[in-house]
OpenMM code with the backbone's topology and positions (N, CA, C; nanometers):
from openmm import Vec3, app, unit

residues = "UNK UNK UNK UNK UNK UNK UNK UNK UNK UNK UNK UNK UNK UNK UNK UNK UNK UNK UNK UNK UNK UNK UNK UNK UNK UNK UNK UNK UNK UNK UNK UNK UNK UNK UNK UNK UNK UNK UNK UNK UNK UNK UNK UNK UNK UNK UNK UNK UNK UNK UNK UNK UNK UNK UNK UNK UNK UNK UNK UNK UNK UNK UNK UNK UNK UNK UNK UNK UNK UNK UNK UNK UNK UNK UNK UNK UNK UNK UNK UNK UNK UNK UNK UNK UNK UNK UNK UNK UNK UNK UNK UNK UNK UNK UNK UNK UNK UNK UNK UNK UNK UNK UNK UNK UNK UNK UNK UNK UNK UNK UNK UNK UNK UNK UNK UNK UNK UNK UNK UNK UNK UNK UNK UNK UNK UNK UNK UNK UNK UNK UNK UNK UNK UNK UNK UNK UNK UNK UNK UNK UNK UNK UNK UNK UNK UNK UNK UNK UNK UNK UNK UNK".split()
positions = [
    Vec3(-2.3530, -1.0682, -1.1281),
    Vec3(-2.2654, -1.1098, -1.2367),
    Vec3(-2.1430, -1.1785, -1.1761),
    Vec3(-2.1160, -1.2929, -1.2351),
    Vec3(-1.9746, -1.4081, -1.2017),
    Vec3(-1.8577, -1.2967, -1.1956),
    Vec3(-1.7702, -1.2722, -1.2035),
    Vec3(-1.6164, -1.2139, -1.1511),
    Vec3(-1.5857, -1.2601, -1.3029),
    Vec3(-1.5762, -1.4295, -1.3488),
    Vec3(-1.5406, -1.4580, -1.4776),
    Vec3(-1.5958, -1.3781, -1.5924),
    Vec3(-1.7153, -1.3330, -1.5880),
    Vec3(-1.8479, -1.2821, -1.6403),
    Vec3(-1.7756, -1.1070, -1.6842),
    Vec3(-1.7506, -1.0616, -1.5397),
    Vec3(-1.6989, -0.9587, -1.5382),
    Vec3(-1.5705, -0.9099, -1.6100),
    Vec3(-1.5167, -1.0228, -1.6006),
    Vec3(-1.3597, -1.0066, -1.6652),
    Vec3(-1.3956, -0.9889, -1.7881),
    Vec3(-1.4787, -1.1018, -1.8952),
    Vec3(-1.4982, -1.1153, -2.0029),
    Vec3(-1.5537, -0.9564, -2.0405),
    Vec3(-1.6518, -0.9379, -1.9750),
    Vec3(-1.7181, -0.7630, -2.0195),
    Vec3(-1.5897, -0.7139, -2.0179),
    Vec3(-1.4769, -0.6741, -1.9676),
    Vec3(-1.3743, -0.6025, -1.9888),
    Vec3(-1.3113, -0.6516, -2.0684),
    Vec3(-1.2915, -0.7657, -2.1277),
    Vec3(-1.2270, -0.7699, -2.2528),
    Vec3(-1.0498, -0.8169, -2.1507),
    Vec3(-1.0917, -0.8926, -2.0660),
    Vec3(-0.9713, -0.9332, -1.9686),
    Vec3(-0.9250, -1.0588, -1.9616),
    Vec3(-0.8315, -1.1089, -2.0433),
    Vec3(-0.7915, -1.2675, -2.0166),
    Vec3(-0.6816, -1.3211, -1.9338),
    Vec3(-0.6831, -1.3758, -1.8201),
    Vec3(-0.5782, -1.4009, -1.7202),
    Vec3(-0.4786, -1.4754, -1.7927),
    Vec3(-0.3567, -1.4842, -1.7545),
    Vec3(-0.2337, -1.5294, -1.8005),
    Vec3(-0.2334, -1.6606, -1.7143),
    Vec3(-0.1523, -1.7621, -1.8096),
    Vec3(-0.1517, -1.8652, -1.6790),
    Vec3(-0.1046, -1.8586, -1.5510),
    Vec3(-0.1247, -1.9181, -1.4269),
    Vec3(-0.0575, -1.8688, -1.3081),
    Vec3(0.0679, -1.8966, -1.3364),
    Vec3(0.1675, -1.8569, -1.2918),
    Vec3(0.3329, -1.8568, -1.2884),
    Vec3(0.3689, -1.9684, -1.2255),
    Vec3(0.4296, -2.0737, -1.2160),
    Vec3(0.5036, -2.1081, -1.1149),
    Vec3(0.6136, -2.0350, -1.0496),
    Vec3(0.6313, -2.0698, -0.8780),
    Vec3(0.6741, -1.9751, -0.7705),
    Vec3(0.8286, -2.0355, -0.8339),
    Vec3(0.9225, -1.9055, -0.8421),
    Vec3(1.0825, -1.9455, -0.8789),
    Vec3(1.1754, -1.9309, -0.7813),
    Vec3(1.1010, -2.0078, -0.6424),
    Vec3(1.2497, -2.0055, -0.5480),
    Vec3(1.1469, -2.1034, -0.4554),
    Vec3(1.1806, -2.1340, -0.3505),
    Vec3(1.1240, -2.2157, -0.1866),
    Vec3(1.0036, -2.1547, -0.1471),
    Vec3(0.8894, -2.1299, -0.1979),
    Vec3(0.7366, -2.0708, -0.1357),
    Vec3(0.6296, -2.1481, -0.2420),
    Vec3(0.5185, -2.1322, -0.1753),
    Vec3(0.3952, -2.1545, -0.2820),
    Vec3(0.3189, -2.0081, -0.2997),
    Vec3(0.2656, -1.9849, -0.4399),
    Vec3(0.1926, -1.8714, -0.4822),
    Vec3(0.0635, -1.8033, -0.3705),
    Vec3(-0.0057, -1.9235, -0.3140),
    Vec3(-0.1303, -1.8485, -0.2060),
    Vec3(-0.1045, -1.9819, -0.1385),
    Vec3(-0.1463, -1.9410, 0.0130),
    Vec3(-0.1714, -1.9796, 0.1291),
    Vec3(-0.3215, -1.9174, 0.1789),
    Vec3(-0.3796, -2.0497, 0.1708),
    Vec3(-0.5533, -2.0081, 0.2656),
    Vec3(-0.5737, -1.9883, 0.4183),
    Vec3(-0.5986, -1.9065, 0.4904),
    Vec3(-0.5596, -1.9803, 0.5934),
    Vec3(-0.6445, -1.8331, 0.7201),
    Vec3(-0.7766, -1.9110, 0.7549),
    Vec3(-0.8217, -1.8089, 0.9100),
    Vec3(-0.9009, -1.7403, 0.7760),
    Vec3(-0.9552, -1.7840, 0.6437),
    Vec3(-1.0347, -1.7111, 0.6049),
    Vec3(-0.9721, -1.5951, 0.4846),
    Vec3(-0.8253, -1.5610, 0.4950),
    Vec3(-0.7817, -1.4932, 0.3842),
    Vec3(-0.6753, -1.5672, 0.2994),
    Vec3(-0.6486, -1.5235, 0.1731),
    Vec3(-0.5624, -1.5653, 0.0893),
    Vec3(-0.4557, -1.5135, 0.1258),
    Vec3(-0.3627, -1.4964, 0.1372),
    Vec3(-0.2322, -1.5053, 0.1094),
    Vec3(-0.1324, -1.5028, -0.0038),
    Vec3(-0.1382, -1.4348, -0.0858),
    Vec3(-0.0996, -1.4651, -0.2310),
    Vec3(0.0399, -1.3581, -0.2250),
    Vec3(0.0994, -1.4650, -0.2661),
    Vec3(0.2891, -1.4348, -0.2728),
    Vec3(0.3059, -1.2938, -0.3609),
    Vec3(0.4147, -1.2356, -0.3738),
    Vec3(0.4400, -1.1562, -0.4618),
    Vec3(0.4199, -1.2330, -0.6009),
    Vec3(0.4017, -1.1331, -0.7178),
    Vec3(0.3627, -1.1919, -0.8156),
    Vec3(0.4365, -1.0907, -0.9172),
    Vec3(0.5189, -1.1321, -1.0478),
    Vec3(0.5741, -1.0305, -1.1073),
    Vec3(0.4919, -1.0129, -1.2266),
    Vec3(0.5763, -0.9175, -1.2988),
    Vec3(0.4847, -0.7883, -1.4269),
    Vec3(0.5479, -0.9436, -1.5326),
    Vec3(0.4333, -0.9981, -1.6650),
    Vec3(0.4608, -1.0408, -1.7389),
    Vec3(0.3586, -0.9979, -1.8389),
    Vec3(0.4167, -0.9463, -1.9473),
    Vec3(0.3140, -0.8934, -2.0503),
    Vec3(0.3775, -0.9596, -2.1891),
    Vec3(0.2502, -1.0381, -2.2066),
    Vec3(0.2628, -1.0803, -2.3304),
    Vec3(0.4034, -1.1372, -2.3379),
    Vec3(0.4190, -1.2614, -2.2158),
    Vec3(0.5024, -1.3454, -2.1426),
    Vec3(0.6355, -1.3335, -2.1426),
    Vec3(0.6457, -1.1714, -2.1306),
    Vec3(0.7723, -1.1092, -2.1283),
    Vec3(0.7866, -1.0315, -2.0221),
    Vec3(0.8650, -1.1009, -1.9326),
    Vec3(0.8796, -1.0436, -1.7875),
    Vec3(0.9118, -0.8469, -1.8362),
    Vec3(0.8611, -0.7812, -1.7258),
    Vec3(0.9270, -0.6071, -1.8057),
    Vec3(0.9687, -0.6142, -1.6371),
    Vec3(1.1526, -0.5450, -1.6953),
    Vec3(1.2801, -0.5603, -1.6192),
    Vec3(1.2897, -0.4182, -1.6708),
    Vec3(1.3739, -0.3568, -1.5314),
    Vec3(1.4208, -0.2285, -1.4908),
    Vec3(1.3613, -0.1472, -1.4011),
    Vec3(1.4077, 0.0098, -1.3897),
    Vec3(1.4460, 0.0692, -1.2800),
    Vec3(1.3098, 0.1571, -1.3057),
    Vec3(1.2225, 0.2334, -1.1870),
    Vec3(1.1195, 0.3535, -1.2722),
    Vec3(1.2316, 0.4796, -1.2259),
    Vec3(1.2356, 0.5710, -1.3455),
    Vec3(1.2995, 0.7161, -1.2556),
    Vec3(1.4456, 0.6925, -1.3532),
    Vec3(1.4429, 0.5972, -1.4634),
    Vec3(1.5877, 0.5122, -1.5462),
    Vec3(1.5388, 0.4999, -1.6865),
    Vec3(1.5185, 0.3502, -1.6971),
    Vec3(1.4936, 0.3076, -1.7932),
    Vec3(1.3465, 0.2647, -1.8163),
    Vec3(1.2437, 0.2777, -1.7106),
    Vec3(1.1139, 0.2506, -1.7293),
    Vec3(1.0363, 0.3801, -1.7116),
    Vec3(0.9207, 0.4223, -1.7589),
    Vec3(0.8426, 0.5445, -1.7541),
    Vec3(0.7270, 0.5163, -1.6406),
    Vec3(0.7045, 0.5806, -1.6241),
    Vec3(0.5651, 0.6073, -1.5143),
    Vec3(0.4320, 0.5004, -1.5921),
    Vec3(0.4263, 0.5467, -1.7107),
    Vec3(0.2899, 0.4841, -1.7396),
    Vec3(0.3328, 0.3102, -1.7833),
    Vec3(0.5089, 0.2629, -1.7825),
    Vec3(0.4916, 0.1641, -1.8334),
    Vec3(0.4886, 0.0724, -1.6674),
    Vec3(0.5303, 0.1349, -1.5875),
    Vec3(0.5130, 0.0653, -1.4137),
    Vec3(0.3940, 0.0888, -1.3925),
    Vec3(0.2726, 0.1640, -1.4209),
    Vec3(0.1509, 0.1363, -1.3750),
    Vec3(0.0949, 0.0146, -1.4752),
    Vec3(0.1579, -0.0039, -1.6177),
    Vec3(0.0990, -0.1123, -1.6748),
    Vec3(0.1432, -0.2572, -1.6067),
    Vec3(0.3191, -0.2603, -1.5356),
    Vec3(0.3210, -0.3179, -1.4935),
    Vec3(0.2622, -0.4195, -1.3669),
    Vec3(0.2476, -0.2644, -1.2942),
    Vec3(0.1651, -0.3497, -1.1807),
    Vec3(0.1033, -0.3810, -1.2240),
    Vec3(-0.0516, -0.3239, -1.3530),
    Vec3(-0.1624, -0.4206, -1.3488),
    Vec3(-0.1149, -0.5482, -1.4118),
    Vec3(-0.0424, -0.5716, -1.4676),
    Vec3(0.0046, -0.7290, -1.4843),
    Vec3(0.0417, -0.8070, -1.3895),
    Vec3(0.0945, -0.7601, -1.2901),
    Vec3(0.1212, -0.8421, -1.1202),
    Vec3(-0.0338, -0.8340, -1.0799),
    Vec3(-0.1602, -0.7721, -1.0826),
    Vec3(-0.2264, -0.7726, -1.0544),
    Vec3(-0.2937, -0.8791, -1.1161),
    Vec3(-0.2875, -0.8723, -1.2630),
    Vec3(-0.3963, -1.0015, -1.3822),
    Vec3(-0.3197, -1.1114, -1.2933),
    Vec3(-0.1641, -1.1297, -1.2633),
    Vec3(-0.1103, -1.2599, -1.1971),
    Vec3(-0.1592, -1.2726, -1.0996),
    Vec3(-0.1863, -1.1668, -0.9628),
    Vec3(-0.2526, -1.1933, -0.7963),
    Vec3(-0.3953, -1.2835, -0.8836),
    Vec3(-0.5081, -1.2312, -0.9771),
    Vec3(-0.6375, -1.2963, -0.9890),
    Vec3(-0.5834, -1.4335, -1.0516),
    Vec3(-0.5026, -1.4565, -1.1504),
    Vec3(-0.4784, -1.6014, -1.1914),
    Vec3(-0.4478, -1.6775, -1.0787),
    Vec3(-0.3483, -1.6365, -0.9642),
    Vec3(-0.3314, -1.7173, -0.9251),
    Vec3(-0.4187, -1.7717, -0.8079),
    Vec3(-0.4733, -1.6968, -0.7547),
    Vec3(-0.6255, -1.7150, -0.6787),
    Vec3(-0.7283, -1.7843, -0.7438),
    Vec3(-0.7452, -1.7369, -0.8840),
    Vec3(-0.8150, -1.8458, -0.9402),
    Vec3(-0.7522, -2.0528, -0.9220),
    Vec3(-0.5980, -2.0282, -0.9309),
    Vec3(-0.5872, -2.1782, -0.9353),
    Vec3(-0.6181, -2.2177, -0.7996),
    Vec3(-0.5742, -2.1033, -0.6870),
    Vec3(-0.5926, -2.1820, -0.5892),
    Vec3(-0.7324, -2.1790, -0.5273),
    Vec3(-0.8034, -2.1303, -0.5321),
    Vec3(-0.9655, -2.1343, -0.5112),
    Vec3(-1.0754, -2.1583, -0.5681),
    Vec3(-1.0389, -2.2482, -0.7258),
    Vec3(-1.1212, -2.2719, -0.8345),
    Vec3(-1.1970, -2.1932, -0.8740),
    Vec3(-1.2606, -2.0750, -0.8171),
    Vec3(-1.2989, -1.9875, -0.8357),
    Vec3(-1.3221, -1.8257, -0.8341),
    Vec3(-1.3228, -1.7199, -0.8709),
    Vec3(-1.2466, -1.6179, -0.8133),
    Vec3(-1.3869, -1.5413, -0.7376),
    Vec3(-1.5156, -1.6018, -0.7878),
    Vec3(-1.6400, -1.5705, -0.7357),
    Vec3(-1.6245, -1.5508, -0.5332),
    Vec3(-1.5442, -1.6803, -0.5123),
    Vec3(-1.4876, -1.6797, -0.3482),
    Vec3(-1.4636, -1.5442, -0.3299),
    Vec3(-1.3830, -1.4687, -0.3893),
    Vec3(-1.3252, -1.3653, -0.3309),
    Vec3(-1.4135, -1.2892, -0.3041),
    Vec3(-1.4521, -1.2446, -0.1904),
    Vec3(-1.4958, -1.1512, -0.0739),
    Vec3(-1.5106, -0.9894, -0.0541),
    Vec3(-1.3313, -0.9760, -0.0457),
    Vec3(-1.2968, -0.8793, -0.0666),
    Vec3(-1.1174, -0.8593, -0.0893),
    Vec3(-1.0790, -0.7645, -0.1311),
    Vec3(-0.9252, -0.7648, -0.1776),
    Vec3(-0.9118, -0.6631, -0.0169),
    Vec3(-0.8284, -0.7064, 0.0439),
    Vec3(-0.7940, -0.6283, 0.1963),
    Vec3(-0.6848, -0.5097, 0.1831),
    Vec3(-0.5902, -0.5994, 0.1406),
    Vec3(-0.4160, -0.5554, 0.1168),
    Vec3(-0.3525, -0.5900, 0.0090),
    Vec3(-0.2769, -0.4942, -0.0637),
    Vec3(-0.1813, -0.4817, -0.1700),
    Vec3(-0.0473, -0.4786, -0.1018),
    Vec3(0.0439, -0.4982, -0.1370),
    Vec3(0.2053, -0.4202, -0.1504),
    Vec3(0.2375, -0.4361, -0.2646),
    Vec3(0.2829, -0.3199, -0.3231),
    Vec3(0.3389, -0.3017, -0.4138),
    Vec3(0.4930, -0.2610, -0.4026),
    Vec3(0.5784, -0.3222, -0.4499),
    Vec3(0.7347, -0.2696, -0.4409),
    Vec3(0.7974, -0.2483, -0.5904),
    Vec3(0.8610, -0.1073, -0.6099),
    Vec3(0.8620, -0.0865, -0.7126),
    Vec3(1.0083, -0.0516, -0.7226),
    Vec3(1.0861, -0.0816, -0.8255),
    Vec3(1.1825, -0.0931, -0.8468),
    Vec3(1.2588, 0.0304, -0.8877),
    Vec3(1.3089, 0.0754, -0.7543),
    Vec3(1.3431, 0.2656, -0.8024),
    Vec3(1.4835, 0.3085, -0.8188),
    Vec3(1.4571, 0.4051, -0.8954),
    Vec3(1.5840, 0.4908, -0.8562),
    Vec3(1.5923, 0.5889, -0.7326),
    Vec3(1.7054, 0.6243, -0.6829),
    Vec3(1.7128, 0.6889, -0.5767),
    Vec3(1.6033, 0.8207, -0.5603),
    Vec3(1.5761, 0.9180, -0.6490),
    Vec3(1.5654, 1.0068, -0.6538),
    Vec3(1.3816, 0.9664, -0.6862),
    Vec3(1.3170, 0.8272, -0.7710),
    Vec3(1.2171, 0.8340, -0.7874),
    Vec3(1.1174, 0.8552, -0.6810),
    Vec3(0.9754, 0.9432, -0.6776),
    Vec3(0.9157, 0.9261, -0.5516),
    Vec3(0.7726, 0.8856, -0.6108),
    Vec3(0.7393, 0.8270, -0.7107),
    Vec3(0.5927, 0.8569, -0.7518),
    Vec3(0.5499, 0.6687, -0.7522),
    Vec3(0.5835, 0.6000, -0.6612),
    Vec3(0.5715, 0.4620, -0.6009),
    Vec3(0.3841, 0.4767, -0.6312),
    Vec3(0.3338, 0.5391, -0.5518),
    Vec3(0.1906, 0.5385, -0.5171),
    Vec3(0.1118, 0.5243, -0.6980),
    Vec3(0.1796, 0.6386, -0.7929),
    Vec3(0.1022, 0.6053, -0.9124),
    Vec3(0.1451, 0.5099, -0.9853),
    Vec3(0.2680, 0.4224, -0.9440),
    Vec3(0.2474, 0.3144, -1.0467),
    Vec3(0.1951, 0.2091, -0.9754),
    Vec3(0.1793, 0.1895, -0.8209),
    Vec3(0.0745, 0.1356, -0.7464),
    Vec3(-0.0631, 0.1314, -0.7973),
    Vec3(-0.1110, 0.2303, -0.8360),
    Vec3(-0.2130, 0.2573, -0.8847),
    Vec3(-0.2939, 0.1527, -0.9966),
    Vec3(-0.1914, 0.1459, -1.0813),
    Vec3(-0.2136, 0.0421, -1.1978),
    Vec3(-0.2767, -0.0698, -1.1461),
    Vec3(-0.2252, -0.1436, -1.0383),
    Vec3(-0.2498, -0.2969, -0.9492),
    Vec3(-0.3939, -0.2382, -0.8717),
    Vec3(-0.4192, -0.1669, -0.8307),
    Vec3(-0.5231, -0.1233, -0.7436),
    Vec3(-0.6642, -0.0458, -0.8099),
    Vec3(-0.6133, 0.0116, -0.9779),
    Vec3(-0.7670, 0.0438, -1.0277),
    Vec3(-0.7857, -0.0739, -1.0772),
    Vec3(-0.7087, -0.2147, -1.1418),
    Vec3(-0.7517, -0.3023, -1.1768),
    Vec3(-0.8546, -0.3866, -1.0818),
    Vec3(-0.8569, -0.3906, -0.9533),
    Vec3(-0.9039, -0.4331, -0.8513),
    Vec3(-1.0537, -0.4204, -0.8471),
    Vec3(-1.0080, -0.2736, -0.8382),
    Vec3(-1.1517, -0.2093, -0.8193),
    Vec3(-1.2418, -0.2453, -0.9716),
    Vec3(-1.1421, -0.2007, -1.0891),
    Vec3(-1.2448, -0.2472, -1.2334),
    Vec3(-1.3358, -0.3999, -1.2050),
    Vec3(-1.2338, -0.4923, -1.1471),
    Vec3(-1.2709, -0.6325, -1.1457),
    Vec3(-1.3876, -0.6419, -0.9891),
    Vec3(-1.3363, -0.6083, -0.8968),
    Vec3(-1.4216, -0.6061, -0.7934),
    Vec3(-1.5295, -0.4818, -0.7403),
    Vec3(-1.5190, -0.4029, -0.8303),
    Vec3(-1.6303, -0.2905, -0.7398),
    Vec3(-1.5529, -0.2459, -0.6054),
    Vec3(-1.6655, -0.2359, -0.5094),
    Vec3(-1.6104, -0.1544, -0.3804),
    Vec3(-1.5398, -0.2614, -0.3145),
    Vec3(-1.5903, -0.3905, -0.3202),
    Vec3(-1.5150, -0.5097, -0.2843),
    Vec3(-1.3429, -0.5284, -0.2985),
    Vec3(-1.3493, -0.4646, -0.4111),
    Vec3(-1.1313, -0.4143, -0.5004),
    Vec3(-1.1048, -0.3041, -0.3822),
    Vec3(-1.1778, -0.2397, -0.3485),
    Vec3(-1.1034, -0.1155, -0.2371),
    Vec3(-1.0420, -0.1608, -0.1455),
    Vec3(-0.9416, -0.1429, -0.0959),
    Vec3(-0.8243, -0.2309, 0.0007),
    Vec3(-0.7015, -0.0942, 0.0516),
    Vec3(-0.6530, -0.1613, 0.1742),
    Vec3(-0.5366, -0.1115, 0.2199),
    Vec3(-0.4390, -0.1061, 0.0930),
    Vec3(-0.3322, -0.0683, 0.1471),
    Vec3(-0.1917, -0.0671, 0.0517),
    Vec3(-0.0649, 0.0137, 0.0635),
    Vec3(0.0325, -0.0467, 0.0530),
    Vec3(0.1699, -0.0021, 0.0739),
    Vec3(0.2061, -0.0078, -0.0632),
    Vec3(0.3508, 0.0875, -0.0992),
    Vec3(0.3655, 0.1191, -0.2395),
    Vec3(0.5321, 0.1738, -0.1864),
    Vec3(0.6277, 0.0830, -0.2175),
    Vec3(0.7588, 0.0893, -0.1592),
    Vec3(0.8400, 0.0882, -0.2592),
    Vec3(0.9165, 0.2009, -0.2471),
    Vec3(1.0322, 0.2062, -0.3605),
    Vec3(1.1563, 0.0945, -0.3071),
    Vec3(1.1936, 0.0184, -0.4095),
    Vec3(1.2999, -0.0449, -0.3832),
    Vec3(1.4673, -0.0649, -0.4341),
    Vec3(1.5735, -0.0902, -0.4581),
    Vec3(1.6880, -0.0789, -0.5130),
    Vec3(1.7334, -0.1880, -0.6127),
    Vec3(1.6318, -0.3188, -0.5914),
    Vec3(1.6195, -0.3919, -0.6811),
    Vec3(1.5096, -0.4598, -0.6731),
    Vec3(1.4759, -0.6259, -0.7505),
    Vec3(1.3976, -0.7062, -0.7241),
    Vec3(1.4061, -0.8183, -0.8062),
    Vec3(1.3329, -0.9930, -0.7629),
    Vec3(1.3695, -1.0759, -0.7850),
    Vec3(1.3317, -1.0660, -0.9727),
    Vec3(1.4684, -1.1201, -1.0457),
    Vec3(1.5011, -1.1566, -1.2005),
    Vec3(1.5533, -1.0347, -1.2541),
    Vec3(1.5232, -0.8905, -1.1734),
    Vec3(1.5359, -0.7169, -1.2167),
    Vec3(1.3810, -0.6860, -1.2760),
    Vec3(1.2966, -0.7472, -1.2151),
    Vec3(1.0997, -0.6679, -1.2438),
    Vec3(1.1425, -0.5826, -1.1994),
    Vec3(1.0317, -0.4966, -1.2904),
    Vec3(0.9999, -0.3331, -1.2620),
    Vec3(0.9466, -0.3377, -1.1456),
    Vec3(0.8241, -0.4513, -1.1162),
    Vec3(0.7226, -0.4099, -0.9960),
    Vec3(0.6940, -0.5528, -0.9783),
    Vec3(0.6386, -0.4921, -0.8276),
    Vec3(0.6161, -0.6596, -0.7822),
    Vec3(0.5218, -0.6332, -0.6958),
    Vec3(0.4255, -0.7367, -0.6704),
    Vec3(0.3175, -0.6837, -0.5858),
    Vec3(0.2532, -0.8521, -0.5488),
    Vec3(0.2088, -0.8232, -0.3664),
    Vec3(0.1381, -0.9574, -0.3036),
    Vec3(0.0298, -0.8937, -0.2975),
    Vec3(-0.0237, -0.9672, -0.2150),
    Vec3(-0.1912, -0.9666, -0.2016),
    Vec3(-0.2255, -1.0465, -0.0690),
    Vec3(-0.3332, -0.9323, -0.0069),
    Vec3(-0.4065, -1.0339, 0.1255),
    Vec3(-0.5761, -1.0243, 0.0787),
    Vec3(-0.6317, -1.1490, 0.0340),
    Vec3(-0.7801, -1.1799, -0.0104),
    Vec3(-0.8687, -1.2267, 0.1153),
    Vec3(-0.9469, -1.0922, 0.1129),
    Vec3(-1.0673, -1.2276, 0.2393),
    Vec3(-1.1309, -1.3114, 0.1404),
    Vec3(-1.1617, -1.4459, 0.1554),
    Vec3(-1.2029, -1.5426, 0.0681),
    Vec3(-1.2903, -1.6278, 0.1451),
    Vec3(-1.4663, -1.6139, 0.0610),
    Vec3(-1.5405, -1.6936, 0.1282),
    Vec3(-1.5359, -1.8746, 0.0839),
    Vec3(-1.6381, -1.9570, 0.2180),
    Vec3(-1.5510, -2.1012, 0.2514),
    Vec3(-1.4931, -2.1696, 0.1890),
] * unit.nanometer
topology = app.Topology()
chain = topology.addChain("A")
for resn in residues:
    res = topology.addResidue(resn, chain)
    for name in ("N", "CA", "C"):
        topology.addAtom(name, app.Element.getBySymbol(name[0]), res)
């Protein structure tokens, strides 16, 4: 089954890719993996801004990441015409926008990383870092890159 194929069975429609809002491009190909920039939470094309452990809840930063996540597949889709290329998902980072005292980084990580696996099978299983942070670029909740092995 296509990856596109797959999405559709889930009832999954990618958002357009973002354009990058400072000096970088979204993915870099390069020795065989993608490269795909941080990517922020936009739901229903409303960036979601704030702190987890404050003003955001646990379950609304795991929704977030998977929206940095629907953005990592859009934007791989523009840059590889196809998302069928993708191989395997290697590496995540996830950086999540904390309060001092928050420690539960890993479950709103989570959100970006079961989406993976929903979309890729064992292929979605990947490394991953999940870093609390003190802020982030516009005030996102979460932000998350991506390293894709991507076939030729």
């Amino acid at each position: 089954m296509s990856i596109e194929a797959k999405l559709a069975e889930l009832g999954i429609t990618l958002p357009e890719a973002a354009a990058p809002v400072a000096s970088y491009v979204p993915v870099v190909v390069a020795g065989g993996l993608a490269h795909v920039s941080g990517q922020l939470p936009f739901v229903d094309g409303k960036l979601v801004t704030g702190r987890l452990g404050e003003d955001v809840a646990l379950d609304q930063g795991a929704a977030a990441a998977r929206a940095c996540g629907l953005m990592i597949l859009a934007q791989l889709k523009a840059a590889l015409g196809s998302l069928d290329r993708v191989e395997r998902i290697v590496k995540l980072g996830a950086f999540v926008n904390s309060a001092g005292d928050f420690t539960d980084q890993p479950k709103v990580a989570n959100g970006v990383s079961d989406l993976m696996l929903e979309v890729f099978g064992d292929a979605g299983r990947h490394a991953r870092a999940a870093v609390g942070v003190p802020a982030l670029p516009l005030g996102a909740a979460v932000e998350v890159d991506a390293i894709v092995a991507v076939r030729g």
